[in-house]
BATORTOR-258765 format. One record per atom (N, C-alpha, C, CB): x, y, z. Coordinates in steps of 0.001 Angstrom, whole numbers, plus 524288, in hexadecimal, padded with zeros to 5 digits. Glycine has a CB too. Example, Ala and Ser with C-alpha at 12.3 -4.5 7.8 and 13.67 -1.06 7.14 Angstrom:
BEGIN
833867E9C681E78/8300C7EE6C81E78/833907F31C81E78/82C2C7EE8782356/832327F73681BA8/835667FBDC81BE4/832648001E81EBE/837047FDAA8165D/
This chain:
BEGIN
5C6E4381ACE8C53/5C64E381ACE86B0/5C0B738306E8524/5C7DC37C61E8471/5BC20380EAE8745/5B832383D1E8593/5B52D38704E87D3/5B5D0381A7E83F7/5B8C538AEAE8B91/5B8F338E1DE8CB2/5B92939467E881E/5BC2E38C60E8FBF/5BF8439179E83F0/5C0A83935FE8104/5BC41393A0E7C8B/5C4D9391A2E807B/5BA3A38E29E7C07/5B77638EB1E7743/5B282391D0E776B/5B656389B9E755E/5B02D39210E7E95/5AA2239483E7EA2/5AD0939B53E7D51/5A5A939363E8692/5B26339D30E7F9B/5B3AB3A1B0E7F46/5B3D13A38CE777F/5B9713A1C4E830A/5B7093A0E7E73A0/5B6AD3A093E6F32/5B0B13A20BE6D8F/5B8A839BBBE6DF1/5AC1339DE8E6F4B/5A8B039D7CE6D0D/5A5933A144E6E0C/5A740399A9E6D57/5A4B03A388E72BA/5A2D93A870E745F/5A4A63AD7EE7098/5A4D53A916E7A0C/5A9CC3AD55E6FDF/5ACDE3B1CCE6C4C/5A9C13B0B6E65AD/5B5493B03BE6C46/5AA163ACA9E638E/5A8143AC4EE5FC1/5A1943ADFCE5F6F/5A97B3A79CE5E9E/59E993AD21E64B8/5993A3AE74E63E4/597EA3B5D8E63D0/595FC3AB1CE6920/59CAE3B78DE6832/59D833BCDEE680C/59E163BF5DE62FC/5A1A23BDEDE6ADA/5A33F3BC1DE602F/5A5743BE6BE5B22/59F4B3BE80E56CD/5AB773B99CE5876/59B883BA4DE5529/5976B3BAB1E52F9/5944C3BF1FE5369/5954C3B73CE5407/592BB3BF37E5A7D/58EBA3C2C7E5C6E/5909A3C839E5975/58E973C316E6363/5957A3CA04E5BF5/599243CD09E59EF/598753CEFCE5380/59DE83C9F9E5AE4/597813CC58E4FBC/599033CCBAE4A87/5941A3CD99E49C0/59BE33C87CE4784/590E73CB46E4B87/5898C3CB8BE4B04/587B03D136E4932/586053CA7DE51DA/589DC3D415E4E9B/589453D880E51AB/58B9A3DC87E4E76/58BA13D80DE570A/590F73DA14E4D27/593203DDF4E4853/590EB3DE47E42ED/5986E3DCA7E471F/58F1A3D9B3E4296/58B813D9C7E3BCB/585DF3DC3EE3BEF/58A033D2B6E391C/583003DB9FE4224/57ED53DFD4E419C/57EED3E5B1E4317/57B043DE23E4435/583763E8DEE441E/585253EC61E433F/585133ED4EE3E74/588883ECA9E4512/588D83EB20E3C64/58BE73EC3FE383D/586553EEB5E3355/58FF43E5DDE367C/5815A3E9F9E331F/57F7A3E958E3055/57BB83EE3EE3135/57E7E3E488E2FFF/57B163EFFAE3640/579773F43AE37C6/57B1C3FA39E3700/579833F336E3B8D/57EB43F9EEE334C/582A53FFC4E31A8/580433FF58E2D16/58A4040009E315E/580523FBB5E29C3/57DEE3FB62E2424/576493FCE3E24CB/57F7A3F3BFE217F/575443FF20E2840/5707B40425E27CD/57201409F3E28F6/56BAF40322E2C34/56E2C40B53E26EC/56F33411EBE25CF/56D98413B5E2BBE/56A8341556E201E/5682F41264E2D36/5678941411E3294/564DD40EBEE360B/5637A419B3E3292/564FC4109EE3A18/562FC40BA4E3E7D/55E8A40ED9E41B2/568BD4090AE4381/55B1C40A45E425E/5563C40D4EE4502/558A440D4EE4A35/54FD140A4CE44C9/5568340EC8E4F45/555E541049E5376/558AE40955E54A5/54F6C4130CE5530/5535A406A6E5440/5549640174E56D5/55A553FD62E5334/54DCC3FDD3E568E/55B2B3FF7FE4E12/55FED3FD77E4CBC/564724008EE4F48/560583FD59E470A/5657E404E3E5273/5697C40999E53F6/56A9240688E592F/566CE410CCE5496/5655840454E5B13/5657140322E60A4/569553FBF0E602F/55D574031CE6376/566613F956E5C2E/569213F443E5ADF/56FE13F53DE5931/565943F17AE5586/571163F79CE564E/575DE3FA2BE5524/579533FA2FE5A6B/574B33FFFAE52EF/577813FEA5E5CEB/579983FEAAE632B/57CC53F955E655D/574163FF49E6733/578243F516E652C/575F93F2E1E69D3/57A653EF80E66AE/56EF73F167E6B9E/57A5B3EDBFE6377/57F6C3E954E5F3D/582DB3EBAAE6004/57F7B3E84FE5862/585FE3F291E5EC3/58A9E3F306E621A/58B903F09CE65B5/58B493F69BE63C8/589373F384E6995/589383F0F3E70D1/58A7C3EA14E707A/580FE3F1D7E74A0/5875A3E808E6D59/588FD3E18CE6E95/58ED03E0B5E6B4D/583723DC73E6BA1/58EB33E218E66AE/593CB3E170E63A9/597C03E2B2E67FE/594683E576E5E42/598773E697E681D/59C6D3E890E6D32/59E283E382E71F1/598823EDE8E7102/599573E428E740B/59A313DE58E77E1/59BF93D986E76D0/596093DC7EE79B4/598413D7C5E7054/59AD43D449E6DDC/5A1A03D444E6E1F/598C23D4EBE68CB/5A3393D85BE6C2E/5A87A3D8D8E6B70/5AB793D8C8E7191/5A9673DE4CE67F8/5AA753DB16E748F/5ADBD3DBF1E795B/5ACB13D744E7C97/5AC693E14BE7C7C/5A8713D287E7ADE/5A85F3CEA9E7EE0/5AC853CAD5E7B2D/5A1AB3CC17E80B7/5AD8B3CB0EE76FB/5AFBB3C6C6E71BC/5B4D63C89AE73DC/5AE243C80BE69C1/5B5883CE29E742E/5BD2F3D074E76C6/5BDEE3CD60E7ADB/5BE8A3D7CBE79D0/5B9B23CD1CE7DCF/5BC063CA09E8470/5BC1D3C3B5E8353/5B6873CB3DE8AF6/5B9913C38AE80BA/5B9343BCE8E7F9E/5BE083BC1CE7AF6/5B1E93BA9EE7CAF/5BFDE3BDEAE7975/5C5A43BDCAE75AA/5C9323BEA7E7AF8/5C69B3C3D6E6FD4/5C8E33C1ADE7CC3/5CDB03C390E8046/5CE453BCF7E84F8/5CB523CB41E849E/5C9CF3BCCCE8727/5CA073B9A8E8906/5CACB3B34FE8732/5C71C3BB07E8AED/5C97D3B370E8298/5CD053AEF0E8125/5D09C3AF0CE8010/5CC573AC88E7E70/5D3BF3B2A7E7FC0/5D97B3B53FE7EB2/5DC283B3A0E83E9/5D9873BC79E7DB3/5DA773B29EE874A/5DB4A3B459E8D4C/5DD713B895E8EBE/5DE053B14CE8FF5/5DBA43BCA4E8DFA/5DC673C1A3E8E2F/5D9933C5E9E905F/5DCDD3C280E8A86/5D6513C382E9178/5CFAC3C551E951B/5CF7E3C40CE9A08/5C9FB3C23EE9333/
């Protein structure tokens, strides 16, 4: 059982990180241009969002028992 709950609670810290990542994107389209070092930050928040998301799939699946 709290096995289950550290698995839950992990998913919920993912799901945050996750949404973080999407709101400083997001907030990052609302400029016209990005310097060099904002193009490079841009990047680098894809790349984690992504991970964010594909480690939150395995940690759903696997509490699914399906993983």
């Amino acid at each position: 059982m709290a096995k289950n709950s550290a698995l839950r609670a992990r998913i919920g810290v993912l799901r945050t990180e996750h949404q973080a990542l999407k709101e400083r994107l997001t907030s990052m389209r609302g400029h016209r241009f990005l310097t060099p070092e904002e193009e490079l930050e841009k990047r680098t928040l894809q790349k984690l969002k992504l991970m964010k998301k594909d480690a939150l799939a395995a940690l759903v699946a696997k509490s699914r028992g399906t993983a």
